[in-house]
N, C-alpha and C positions, 0 to 999 in steps of 0.2 A: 671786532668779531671777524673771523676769517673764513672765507668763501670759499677756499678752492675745494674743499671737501666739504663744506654744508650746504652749496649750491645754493647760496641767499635764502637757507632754512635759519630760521630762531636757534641759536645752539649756546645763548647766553646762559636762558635755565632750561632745565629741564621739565617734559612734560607731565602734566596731573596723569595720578593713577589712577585712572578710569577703566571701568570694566563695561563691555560692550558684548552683548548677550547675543548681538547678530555676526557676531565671529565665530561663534558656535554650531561645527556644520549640523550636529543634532538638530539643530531647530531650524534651520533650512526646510524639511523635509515638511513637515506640516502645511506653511505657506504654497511651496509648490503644488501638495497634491488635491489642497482646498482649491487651488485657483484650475489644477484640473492638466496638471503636468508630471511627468516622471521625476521622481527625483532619486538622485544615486544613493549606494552605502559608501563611504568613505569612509578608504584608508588611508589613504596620504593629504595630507592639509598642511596649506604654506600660509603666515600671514605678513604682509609685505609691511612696511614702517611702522613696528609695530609697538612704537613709544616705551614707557615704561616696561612694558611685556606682560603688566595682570595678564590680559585675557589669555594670552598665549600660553602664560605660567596656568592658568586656575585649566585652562582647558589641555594638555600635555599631563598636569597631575590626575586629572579626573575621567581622560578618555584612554584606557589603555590600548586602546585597538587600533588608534589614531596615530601615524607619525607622522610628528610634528617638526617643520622647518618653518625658518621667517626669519627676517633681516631687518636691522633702523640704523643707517649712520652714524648715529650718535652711538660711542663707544661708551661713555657710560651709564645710558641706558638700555644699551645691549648686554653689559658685565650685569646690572642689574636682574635682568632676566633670565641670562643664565644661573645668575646666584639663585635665584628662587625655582628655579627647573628643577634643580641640582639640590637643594634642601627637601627638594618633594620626594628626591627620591627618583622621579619621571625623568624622560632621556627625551631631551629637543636638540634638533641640532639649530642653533642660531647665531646668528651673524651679525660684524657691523659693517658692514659692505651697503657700500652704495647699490641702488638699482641697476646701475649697468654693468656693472661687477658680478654682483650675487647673481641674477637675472641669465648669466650666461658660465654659473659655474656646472660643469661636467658630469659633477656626482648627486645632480637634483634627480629623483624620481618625476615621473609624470601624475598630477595631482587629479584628486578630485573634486576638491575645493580651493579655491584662490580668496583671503580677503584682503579688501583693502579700506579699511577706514579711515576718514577724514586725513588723506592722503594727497583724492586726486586735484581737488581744487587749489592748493598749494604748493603744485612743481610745475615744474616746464613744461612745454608741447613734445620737448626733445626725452624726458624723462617718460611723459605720458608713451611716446610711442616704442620707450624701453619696455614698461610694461605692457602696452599692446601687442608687444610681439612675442616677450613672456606668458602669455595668455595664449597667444593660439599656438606657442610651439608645444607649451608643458601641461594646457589644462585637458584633462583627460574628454573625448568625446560623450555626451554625457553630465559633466561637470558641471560646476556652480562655483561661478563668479561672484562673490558679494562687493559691492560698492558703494559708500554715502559718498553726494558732497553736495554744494550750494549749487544752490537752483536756482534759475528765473524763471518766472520773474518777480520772483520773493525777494531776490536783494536787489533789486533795480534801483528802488528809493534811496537803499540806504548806500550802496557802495560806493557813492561820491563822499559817504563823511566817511568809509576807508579810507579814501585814496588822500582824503586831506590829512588825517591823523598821520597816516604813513608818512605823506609829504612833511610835516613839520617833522617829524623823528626823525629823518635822514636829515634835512637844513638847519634846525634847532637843535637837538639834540646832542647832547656832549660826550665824546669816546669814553668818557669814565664815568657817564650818569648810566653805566648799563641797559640791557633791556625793558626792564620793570620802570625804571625812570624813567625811560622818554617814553613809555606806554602813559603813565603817570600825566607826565607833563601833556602829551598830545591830549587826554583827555582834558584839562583844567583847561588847555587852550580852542578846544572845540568850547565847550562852557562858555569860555569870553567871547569866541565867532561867534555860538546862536542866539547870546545874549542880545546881539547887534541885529536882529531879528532881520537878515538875509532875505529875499523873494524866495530862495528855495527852501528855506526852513517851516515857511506861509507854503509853500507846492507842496512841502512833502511832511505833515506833522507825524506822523507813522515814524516816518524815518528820527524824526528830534524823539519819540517818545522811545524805543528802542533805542538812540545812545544813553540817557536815563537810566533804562534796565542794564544794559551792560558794566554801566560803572561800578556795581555790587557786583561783580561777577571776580572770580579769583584769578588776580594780575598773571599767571603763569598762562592759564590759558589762554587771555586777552593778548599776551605776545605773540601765541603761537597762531591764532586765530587772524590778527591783525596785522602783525608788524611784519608778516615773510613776504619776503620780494616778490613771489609771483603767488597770485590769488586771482585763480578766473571762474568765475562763476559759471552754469553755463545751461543751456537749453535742454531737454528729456531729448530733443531730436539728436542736437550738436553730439550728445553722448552717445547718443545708438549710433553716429556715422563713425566717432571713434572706432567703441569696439565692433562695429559691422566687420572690419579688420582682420577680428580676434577667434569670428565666426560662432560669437553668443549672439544670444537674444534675448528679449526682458521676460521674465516667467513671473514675478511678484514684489511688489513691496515686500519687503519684508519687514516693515513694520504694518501690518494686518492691518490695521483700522482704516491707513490707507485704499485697501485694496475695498471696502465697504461705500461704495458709491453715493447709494442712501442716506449715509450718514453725514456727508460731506459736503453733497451740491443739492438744489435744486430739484425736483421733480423735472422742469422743463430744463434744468443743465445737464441732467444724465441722459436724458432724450439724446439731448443737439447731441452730446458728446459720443453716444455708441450709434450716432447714426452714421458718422466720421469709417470711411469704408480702412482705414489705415491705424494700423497698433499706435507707431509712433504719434501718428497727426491726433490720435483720442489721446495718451497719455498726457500729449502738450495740450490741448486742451483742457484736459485735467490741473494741470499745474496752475493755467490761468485762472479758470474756478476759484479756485482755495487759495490762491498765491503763494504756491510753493515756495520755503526757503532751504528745503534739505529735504533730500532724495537716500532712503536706506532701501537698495536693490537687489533682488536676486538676476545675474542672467545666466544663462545655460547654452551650455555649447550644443546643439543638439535638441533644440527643444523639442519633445515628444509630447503629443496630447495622452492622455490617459482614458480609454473607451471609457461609460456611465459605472456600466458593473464592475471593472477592473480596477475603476479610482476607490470605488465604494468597499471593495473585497481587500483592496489595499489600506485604505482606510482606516476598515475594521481593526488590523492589526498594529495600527500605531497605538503609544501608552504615552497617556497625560497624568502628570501630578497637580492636584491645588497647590500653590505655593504661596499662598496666605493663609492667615488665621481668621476664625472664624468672623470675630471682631472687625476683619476688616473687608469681609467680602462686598465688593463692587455692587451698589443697587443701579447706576445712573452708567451711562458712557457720552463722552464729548467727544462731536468730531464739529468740521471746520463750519457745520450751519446752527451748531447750538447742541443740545442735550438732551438724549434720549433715555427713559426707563429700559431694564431690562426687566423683561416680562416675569414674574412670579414662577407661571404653569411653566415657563423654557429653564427657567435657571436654578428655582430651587432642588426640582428634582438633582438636575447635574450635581448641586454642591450637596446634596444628602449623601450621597453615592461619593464624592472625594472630599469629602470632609473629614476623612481616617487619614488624607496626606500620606497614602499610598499611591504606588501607581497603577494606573487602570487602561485596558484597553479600550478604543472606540465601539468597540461590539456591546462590552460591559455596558459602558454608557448610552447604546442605542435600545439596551435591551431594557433599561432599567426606565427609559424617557419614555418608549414606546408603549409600557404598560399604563403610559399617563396619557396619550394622544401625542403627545410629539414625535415626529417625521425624522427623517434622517438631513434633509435639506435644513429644519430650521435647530437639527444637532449642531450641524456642519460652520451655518449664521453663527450659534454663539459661541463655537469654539473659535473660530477668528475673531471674534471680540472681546474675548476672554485672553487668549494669548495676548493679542493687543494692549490688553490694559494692561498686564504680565500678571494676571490671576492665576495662571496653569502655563505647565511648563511637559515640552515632551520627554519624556522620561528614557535613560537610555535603557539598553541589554544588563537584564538579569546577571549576565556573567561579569559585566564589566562593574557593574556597580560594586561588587564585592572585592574584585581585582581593585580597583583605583580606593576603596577608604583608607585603606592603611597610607597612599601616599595624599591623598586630601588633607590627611589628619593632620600629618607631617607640615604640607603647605600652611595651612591654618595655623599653626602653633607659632610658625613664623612670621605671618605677617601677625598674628596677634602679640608676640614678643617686639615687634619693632613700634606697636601700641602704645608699648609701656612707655615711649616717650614722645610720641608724635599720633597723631590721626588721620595722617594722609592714604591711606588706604579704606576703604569703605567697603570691603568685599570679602565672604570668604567662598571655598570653594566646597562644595556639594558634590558626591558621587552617585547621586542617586539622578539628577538634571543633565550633570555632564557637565555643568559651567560653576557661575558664580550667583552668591547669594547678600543682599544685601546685609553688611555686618558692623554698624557703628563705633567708633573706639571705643566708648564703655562698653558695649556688650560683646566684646572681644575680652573685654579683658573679665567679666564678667564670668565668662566662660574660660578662660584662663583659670580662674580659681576656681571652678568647678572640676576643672582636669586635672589641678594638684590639689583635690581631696575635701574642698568645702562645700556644705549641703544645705544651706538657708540663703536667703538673700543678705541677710546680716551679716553674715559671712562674706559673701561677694562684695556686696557693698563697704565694708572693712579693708578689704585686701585692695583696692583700687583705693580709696580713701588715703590709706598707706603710702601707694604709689607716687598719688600726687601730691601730698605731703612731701615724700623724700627729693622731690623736684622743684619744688615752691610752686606749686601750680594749682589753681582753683578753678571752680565751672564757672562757667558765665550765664547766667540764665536771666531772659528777658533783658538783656542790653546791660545787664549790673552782676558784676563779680560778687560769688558770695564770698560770706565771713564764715569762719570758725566751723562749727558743728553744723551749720545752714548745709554744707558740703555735703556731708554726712548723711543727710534726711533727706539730699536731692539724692542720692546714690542710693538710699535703701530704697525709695521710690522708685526711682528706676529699675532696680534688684529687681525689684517684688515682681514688675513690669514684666519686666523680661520671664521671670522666670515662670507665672501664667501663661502667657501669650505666645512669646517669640520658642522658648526652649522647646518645646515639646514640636513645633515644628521644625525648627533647625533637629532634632532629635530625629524627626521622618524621613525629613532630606540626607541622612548621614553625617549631620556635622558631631 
């Protein structure tokens, strides 16, 4: 594997196409102004190593207002994303330029959102301070920075069985066992280490029972996750001194349910913790609570509080869609102390009123809660809990939703055509959210034969049936490949499935 260009990144395979809804600056906007911040309109959006390029491709076809730049070294997962930019129809300009390359080319605009996912814990300090400095020279005042990556002290336990797995795949490890092979092998050889049942194995059983869960997890990711030369895990503080740098500061989880204290710690832990006179020394205290192992953050250059009546007046005017079916609306929500009901009087009303999987404004919904007894404080409560669960989704501008179907459709049709032989994508894209929508190889292709002209499930269920025939390829259901016609009857099943449940809301969303 050669270094001088992949800077000790995994560039054996390439990475899973994964779609990540917190690259989506639409949904920035929510988080912030629940937690009681400004948050910008963005036109310009960069996302830095941006793997495969789903999110970048599904958000570039689906925000036309948005221009879109972003960079990942690896050139053939950069050709990858332009191909899919470029089939939508939508115009990104994107790169395989290293970060300190790209980071300092001429013709970047000054942004209003910067992401970077599952980036920073796997490069350098020298890379990190590429993009720290990218940050405060280009992200616009005002702006939002999004950021995951491992926390501690959630991986405390465990990151000594990295460091050993790594260590045998560089000493063991054969130049032509690949990456996936010495992933492979390090893992059977941890198996044989904690067999031999170690004092730290007895210290840390968390840590033995999480390698367990990762060994089902898809080898592509497990290289990328485990085998890169530099992996530093790091403190909520360690990170604010970074970008203190950059001239952000933390505005929100932006995964909600986080930001939900109650739900998380303690009565006497959210005491001790907001009695803590410092942002950063509360968050780190927070991390400790819950034992953080992954941090998805908004920070803001600029961060403005939002007066009472101005967050609320602002409020009003954001628009949420339900983005489930009825069937599957959330009664219960889990956070890090256990599991709470959502209240009947709070929730039913909301999902009366979006259950047309339209989109609705905040006012809508205050007006329609208020005629029942509920407040605007405890609207506010369940629509962070709700985005959270990813029940509802903010809906973009009226103008753009109409502008971006035609190139959504486009998108969709392509990753639903690369279906016909693989199911490595699980997304399609929505012009009514602005992002991406969960979409199963069957029910891609499902939909596929609905777009050239079939109108029962038997139908669908036929024209797929077809497909995997013409491939030699059968379903596996319950750990056992079917036979014959068994195929068949799991497909009209599913047909049928989809076409009650799922179709009519992918139908609302614009697909």
């Amino acid at each position: 594997m050669s270094t001088e260009w992949s800077a000790g990144y995994v560039t054996d395979v390439n990475y899973t196409f994964g779609y990540y809804g917190e690259l989506n600056p639409l949904r920035c906007r929510l988080p912030l102004l629940l937690s009681g911040w400004h948050a910008p309109k963005v036109e310009n959006a960069c996302e830095l190593g941006f793997g495969q390029g789903l999110s970048v491709s599904i958000h570039a076809a689906a925000q036309p207002s948005v221009n879109w730049y972003g960079t990942d070294f690896n050139p053939s997962q950069a050709a990858f994303a332009s191909e899919m930019v470029g089939l939508a129809g939508a115009d990104a300009k994107l790169y395989d330029e290293a970060f300190a390359e790209f980071c300092h080319r001429a013709d970047l605009p000054d942004f209003d959102f910067i992401g970077l996912h599952g980036i920073w814990t796997w490069i350098s300090d020298e890379n990190r301070a590429v993009l720290v400095d990218f940050v405060r020279r280009k992200l616009k005042p005002g702006g939002v920075l999004y950021v995951s990556y491992n926390t501690l002290p959630g991986w405390s336990a465990t990151a000594p069985l990295r460091h050993l797995m790594k260590r045998h795949a560089e000493v063991m490890g054969a130049p032509g066992q690949g990456i996936i092979g010495r992933t492979d092998a390090a893992l059977g050889f941890m198996d044989r280490f904690l067999a031999l049942e170690p004092l730290y194995a007895k210290a840390n059983p968390v840590a033995v029972e999480r390698l367990k869960q990762i060994k089902d997890q898809d080898r592509k990711y497990l290289a990328h996750e485990y085998m890169n030369r530099d992996w530093s895990p790091m403190y909520f503080s360690d990170m604010e001194a970074w970008l203190r740098e950059a001239k952000v500061s933390f505005g929100s989880s932006a995964f909600t349910l986080d930001n939900i204290h109650e739900l998380n710690m303690t009565p006497a832990q959210v005491e001790f913790m907001r009695s803590a006179p410092d942002a950063s020394l509360r968050e780190t205290i927070r991390d400790f609570c819950v034992n953080q192992q992954f941090r998805r953050d908004y920070w803001v250059r600029g961060l403005r509080a939002v007066a009472g009546h101005e967050q609320v007046t602002t409020l009003r005017e954001e628009r949420v869609v339900l983005t489930t079916g009825k069937e599957e609306l959330p009664k219960t929500v889990r956070g890090a102390t256990g599991e709470a009901l959502l209240l009947d009087q709070i929730y039913q009303p909301i999902f009366e009123l979006l259950l047309d999987h339209r989109p609705h404004t905040i006012q809508e919904l205050e007006s329609h809660l208020g005629a029942k007894g509920v407040n605007f404080v405890q609207l506010s409560s369940a629509l962070m809990i709700l985005l959270g669960l990813g029940a509802i989704h903010p809906a973009g501008p009226g103008q753009d939703i109409s502008k971006a179907k035609t190139r959504t459709t486009a998108l969709n049709k392509a990753i639903a055509r690369r279906s016909v032989s693989v199911g490595d994508i699980g997304t399609f894209a929505s012009p009514v959210i602005a992002g991406g929508v969960a979409a199963p190889r069957f029910q891609q292709l499902f939909w596929m034969s609905k777009q050239n002209g079939a109108k029962t499930p038997d139908e669908w269920a036929a024209f797929v049936w077809s497909l995997l025939q013409s491939q030699g390829q059968a379903i596996i259901k319950d750990g056992a490949t079917l036979q014959g016609d068994a195929n068949l009857a799991e497909l009209k099943a599913q047909a049928e499935a989809w076409g009650a449940k799922v179709l009519p809301l992918w139908t609302a969303l614009g697909l």
